[in-house]
N, C-alpha and C positions, 0 to 999 in steps of 0.2 A: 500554414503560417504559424499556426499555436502547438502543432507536433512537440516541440520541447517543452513545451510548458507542461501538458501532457505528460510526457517524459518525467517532466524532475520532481512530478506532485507524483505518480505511481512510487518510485524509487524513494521521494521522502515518506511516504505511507506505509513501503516496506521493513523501514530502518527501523520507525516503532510502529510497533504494532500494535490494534485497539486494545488487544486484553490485556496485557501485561508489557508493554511499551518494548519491548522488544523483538531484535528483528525476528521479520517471515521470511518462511523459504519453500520452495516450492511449487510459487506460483508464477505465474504469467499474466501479462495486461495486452489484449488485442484490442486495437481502436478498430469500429469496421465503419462509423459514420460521426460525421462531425459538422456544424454550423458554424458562419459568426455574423456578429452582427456590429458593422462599420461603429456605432455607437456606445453599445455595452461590451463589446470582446478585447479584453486585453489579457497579457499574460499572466496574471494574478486570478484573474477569473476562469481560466482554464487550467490553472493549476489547481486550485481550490474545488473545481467539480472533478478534477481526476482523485484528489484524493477524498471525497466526497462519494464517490461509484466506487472507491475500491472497499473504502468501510462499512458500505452497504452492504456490497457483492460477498463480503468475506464474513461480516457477523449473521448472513445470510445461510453460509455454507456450513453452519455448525462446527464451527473451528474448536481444534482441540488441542490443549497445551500440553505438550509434549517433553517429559521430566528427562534429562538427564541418567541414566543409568553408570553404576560406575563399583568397580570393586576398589575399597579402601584397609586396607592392614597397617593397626596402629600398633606400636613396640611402644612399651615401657620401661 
């Protein structure tokens, strides 16, 4: 029932990301178990622990920010 909630907390977590607020690439989000509870589960609440697990998971992983490389030839 909360799959999308799920859904749009991963993909807003992706957009910015914890070190430097912008996007990640690279990764993937598998759900493999999931609870709710008639009283506290709504979709605010399920979106907020996915993005919650994925900032965990990911300042977890030793993330590394990755510079742009570029050749530039300036004329005067």
């Amino acid at each position: 029932h909360f799959i999308s909630a799920v859904d749009r907390g991963f993909k807003d977590s992706i957009s910015q990301g914890p070190l430097t607020g912008n996007p990640v690439t690279g990764v993937r989000f598998v759900a493999t178990d999931g609870a709710s509870h008639p009283v506290d589960s709504n979709e605010m609440a399920f979106r907020t622990c996915s993005q919650q697990a994925f900032k965990q998971g990911f300042l977890n992983s030793e993330p590394q920010i990755l510079e742009p490389v570029m050749s530039v030839q300036i004329q005067t």
